[in-house]
C-alpha positions in Angstrom: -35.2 -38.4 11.1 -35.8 -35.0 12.9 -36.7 -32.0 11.1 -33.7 -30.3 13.0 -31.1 -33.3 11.8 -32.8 -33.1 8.0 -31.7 -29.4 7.6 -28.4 -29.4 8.9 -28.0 -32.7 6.6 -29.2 -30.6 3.7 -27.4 -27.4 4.9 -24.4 -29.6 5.1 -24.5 -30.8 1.4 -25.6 -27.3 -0.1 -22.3 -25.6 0.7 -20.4 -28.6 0.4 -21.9 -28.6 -3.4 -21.2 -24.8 -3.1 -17.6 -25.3 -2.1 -16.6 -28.4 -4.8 -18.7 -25.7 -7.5 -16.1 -22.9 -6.5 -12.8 -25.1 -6.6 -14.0 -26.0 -9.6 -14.4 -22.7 -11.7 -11.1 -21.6 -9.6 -9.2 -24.7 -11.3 -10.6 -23.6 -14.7 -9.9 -19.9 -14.5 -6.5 -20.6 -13.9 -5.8 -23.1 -16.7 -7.3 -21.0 -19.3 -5.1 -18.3 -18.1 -7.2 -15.6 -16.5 -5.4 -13.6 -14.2 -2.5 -14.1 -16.1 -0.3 -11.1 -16.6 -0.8 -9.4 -20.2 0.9 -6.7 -22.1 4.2 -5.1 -21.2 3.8 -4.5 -18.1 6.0 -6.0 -15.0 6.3 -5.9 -11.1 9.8 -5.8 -10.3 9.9 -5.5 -6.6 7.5 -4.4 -3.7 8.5 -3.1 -0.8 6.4 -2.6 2.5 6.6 0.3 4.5 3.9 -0.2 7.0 0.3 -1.5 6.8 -0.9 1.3 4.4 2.5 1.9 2.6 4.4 0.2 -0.2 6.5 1.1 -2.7 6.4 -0.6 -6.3 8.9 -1.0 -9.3 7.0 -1.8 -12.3 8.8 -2.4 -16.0 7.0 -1.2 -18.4 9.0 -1.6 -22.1 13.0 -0.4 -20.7 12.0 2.0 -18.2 11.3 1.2 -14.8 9.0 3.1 -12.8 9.2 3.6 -8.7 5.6 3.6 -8.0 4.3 4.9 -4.5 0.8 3.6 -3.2 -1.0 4.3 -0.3 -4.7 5.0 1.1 -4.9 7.9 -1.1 -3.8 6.4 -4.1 -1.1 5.4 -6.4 2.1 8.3 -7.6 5.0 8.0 -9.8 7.9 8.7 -7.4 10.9 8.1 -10.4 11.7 6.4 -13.2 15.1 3.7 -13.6 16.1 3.0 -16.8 16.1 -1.1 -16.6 20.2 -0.8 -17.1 20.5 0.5 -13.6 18.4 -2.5 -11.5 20.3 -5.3 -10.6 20.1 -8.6 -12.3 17.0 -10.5 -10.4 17.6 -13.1 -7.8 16.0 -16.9 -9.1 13.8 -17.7 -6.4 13.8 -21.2 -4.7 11.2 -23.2 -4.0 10.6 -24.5 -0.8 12.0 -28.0 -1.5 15.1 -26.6 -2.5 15.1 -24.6 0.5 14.4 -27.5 2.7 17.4 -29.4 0.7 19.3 -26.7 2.2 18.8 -26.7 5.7 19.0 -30.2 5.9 22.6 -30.2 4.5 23.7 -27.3 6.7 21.7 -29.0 9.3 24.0 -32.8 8.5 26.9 -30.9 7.8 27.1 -29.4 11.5 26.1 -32.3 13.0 29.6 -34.5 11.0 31.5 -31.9 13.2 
């Protein structure tokens, strides 16, 4: 075998050991929970503004807070008490999205 073939061979396996290494301690992070939110805090809602700018609501106990961040920093535009958000929308997963179409989807085609 070529000197040139043997590296790349052994370059190859190095990051793929590398890469299956990394999945790994991803995997276990994640099933012993770090990451995981803690304590009584909560995002609410985020809302973009443009590249740099977003607005935040963030529970924390019954207040809500309207957070403003941007590239020089985070400020507390307002507080909501929690009374005055609206109930939050259940998300759907993308299955049950898909479900959706596809009924529409049949349902305009038995027209």
């Amino acid at each position: 075998m070529l000197p040139t073939t043997s590296y790349l061979v052994e370059t190859l396996v190095t990051l793929l050991a590398v890469l299956v290494v990394a999945i790994l301690v991803l995997v276990g992070a994640r099933r012993l929970g770090v990451g995981a939110p803690q304590g009584p805090l909560e995002l609410v809602g985020r809302l973009p503004l443009d590249a740099r700018r977003v607005i935040y609501l963030v529970r924390v106990g019954s207040q809500v807070l309207v957070v403003g961040a941007s590239e020089a920093g985070l400020i507390k535009l307002s507080e909501v008490t929690g009374l005055d958000l609206p109930p939050p929308t259940p998300s759907r997963s993308f299955a049950e999205v898909l479900a959706l179409v596809r009924s529409a989807r049949s349902s305009r085609e038995a027209r």
